[in-house]
KOLLUMDREN-534154 format. One record per residue: residue in three letters; x, y negated, z negated of N, C-alpha, C in turn. Coordinates in steps of 0.05 Angstrom, whole numbers, plus 32768, in hexadecimal, padded with zeros to 4 digits. Atoms other than C-alpha are relative to their C-alpha. Layout:
BEGIN
aa, npx, npy, npz, capx, capy, capz, cpx, cpy, cpz
ALA, X, Y, Z, X, Y, Z, X, Y, Z
...
END
This chain:
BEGIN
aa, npx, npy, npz, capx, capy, capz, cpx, cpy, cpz
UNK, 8005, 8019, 7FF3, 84C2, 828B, 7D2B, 7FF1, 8004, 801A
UNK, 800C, 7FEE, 7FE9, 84AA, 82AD, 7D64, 7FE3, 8003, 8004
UNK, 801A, 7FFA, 800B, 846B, 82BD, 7D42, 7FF5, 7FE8, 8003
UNK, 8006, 801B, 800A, 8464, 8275, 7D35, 7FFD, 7FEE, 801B
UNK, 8002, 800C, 7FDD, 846D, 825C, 7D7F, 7FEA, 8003, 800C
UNK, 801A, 7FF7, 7FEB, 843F, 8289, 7D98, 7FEC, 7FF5, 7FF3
UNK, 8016, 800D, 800C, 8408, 826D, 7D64, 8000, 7FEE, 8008
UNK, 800B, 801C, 7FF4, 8416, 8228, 7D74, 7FFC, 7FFD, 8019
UNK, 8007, 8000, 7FDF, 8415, 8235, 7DBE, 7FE4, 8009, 8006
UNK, 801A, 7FF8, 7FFD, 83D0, 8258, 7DB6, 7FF5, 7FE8, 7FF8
UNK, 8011, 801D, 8009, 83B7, 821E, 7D8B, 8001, 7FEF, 801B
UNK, 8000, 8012, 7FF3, 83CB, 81F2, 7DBE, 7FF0, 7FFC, 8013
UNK, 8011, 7FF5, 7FF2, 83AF, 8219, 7DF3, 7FDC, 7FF4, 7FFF
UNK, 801B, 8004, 7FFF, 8369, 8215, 7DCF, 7FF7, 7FE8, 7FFF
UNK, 8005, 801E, 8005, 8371, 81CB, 7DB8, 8008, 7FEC, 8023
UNK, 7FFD, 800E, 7FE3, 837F, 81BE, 7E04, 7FEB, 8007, 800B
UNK, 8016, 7FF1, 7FF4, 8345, 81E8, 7E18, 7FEC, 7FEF, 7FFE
UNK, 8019, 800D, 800D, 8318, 81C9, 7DE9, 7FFF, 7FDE, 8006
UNK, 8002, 8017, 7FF3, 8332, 817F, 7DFC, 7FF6, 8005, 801B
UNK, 8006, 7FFA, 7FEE, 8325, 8195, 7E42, 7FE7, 7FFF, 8003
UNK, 8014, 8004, 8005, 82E6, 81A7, 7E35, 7FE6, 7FE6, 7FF8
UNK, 8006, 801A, 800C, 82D8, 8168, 7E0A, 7FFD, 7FE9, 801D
UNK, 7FF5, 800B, 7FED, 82F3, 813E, 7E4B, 7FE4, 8005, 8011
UNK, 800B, 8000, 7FF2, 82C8, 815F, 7E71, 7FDF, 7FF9, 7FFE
UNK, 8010, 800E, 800A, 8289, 8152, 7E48, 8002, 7FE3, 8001
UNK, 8006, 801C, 8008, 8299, 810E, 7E3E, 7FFE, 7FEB, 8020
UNK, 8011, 8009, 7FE4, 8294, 8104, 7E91, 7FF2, 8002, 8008
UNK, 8024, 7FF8, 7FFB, 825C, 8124, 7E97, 7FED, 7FED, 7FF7
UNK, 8019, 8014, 8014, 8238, 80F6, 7E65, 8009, 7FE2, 8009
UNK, 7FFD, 8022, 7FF4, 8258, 80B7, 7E81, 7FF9, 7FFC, 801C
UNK, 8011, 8000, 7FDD, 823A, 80C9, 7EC7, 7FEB, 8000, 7FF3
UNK, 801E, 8007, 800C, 81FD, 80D5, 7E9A, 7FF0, 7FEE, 7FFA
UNK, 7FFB, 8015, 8006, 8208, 808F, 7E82, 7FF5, 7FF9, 8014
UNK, 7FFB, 8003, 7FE8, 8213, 807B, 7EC5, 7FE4, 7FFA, 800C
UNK, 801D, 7FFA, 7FF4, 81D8, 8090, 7EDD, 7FE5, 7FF8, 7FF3
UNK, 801F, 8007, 8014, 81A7, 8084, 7EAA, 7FFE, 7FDF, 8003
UNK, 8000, 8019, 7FF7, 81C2, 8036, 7EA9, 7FF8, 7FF0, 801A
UNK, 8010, 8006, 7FE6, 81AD, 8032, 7EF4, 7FED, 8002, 7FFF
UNK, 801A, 8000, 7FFE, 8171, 804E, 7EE4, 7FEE, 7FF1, 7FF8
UNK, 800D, 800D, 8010, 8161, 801C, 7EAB, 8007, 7FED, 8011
UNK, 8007, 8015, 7FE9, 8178, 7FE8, 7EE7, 7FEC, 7FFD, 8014
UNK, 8015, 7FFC, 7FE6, 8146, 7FFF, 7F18, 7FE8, 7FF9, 7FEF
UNK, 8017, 7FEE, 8017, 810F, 800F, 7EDA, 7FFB, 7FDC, 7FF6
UNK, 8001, 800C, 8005, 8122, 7FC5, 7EC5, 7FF1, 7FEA, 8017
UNK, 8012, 800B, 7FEA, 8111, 7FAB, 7F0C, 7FE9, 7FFC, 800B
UNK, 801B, 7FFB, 7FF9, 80DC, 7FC9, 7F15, 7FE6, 7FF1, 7FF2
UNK, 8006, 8007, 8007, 80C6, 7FB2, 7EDC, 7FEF, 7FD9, 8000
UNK, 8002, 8018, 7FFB, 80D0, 7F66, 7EEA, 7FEE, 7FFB, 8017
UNK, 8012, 8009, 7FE6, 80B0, 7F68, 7F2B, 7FEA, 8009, 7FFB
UNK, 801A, 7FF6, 8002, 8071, 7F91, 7F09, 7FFA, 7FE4, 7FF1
UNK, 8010, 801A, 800C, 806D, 7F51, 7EDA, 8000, 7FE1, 800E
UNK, 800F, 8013, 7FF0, 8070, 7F1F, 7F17, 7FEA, 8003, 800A
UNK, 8019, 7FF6, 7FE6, 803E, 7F40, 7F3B, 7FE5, 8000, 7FE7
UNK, 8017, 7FFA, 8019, 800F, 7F46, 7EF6, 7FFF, 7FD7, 7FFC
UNK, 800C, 801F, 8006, 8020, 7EF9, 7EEF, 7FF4, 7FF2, 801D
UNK, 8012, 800A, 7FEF, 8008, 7EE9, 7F31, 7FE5, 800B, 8009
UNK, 801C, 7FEC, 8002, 7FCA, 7F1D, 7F30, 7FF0, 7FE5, 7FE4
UNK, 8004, 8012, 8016, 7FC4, 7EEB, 7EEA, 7FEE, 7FEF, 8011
UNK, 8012, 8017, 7FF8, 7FB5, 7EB1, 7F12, 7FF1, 8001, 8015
UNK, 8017, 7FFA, 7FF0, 7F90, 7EC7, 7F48, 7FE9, 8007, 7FF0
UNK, 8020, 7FF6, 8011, 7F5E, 7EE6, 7F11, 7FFA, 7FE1, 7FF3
UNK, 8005, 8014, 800C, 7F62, 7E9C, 7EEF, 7FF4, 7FF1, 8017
UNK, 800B, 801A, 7FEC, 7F53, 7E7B, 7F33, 7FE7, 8014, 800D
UNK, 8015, 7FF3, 7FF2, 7F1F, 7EB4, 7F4A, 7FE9, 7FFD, 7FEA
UNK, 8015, 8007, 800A, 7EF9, 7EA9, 7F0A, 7FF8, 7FE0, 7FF0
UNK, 800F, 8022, 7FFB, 7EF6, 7E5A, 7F0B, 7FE9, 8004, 801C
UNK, 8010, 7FFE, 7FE1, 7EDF, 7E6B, 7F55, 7FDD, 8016, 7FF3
UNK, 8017, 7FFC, 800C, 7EAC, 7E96, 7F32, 7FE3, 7FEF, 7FF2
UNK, 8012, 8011, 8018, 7E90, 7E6C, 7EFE, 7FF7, 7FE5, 800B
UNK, 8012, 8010, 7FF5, 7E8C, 7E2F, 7F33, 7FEC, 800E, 800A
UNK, 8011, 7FFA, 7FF1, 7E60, 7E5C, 7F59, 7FE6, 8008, 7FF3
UNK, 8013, 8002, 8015, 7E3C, 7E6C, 7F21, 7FEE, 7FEF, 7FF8
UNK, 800B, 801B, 8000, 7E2A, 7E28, 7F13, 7FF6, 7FF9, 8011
UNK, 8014, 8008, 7FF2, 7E1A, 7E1E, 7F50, 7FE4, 8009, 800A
UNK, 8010, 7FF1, 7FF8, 7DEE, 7E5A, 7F62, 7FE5, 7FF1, 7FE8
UNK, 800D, 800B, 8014, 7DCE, 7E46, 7F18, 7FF4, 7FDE, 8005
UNK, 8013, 8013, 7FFC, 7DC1, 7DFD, 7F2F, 7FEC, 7FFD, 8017
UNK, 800C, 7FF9, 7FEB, 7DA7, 7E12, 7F70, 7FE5, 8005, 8000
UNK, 801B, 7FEA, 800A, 7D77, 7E43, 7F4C, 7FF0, 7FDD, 7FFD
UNK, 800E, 8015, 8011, 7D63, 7E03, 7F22, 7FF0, 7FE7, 8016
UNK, 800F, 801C, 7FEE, 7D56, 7DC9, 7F61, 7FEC, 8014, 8013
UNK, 8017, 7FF2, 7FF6, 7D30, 7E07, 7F7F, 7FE1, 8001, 7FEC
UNK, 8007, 7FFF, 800F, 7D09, 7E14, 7F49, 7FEA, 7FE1, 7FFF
UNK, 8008, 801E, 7FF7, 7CFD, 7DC4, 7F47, 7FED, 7FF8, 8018
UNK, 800C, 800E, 7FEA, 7CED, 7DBD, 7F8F, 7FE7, 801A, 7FFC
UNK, 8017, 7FF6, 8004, 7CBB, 7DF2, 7F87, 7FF0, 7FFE, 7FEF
UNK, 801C, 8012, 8014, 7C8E, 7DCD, 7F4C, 7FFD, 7FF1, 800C
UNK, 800D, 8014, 7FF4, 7C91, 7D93, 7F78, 7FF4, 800A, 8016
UNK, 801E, 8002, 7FED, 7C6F, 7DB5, 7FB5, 7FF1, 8006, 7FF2
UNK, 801A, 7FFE, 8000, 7C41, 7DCF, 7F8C, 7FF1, 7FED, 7FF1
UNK, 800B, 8019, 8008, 7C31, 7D91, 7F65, 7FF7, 7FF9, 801B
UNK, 800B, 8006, 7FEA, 7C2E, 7D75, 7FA9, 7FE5, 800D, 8010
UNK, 8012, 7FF1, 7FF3, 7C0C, 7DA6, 7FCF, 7FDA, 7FFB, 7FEC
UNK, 8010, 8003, 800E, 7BD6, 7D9F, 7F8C, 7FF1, 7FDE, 8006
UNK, 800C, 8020, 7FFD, 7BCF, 7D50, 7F98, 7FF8, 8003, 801D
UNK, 8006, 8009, 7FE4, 7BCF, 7D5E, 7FE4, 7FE4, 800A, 8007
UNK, 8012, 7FF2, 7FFA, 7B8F, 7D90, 7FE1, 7FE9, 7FEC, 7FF7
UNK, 800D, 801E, 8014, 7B72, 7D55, 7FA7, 7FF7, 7FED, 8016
UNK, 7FFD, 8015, 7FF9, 7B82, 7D26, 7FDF, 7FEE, 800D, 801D
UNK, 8009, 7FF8, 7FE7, 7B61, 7D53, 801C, 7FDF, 7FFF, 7FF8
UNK, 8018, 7FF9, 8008, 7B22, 7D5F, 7FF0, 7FEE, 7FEC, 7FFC
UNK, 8017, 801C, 8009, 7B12, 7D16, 7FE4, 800A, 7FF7, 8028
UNK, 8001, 8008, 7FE9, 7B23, 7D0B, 8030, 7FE2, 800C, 8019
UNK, 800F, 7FF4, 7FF7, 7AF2, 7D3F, 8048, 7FDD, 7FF9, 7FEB
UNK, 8016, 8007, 800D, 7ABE, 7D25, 800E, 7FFB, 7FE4, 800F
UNK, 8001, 8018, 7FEB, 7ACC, 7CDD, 8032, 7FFA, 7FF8, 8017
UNK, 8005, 8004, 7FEB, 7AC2, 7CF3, 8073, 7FDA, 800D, 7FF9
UNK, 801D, 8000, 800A, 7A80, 7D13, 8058, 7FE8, 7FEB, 7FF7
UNK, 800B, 800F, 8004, 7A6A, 7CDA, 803D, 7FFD, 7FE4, 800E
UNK, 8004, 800E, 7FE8, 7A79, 7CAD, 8078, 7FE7, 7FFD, 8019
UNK, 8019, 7FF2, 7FF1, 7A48, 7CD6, 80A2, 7FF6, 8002, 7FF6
UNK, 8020, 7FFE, 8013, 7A15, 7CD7, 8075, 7FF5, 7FE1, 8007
UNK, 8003, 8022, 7FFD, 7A1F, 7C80, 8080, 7FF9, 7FFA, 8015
UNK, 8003, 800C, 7FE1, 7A24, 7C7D, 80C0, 7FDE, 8014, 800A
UNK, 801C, 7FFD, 7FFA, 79E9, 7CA9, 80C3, 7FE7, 7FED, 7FFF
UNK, 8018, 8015, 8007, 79C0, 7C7D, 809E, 8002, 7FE4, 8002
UNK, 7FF9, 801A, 7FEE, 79D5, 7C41, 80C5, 7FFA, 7FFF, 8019
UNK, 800B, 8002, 7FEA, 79B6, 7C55, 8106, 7FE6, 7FFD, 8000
END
């Protein structure tokens, strides 16, 4: 019986050892837990606040390229009443030289009249 004691007293021994062991693994890994779950809190935060900051980057790029595209338009109609006002001087400027050439033919032919009227 003796024999028999001391076996189950060793077993016990190891099956206490090895719970022990076990025990102590299984705190380890629940601080592991622990820890990792904070991290996926922080990791999750971070998160959220990278996709406010992306949705308001969003609309600033929606309202910087309306602001674009008016300027666009306008630079483009700008071009265009430039464009415009410069065929009309030179239409103009064309009728005004038309209009200098028969003034200077008129004054030419004034003095030619008045010449031959004295």
């Amino acid at each position: 019986m003796s024999y028999q004691l001391t076996g189950a007293q060793e077993r016990r021994r190891n099956n206490e050892t090895k719970a022990n062991e076990y025990y102590e693994r299984v705190r380890k890994q629940e601080q592991e837990l622990r820890d990792l779950q904070a991290q996926l809190a922080n990791t999750e935060k971070q998160y959220a606040d990278l996709q406010a900051q992306k949705m308001e980057m969003d609309g600033k790029m929606r309202t910087l390229n309306a602001s674009m595209d008016a300027a666009n338009r306008s630079l483009n109609d700008l071009k265009a009443r430039i464009t415009g006002k410069r065929q009309g001087i030179d239409r103009d400027q064309s009728e005004m030289e038309r209009y200098q050439s028969e003034v200077v033919r008129l004054d030419r032919e004034i003095g030619e009249l008045m010449k031959q009227r004295r």
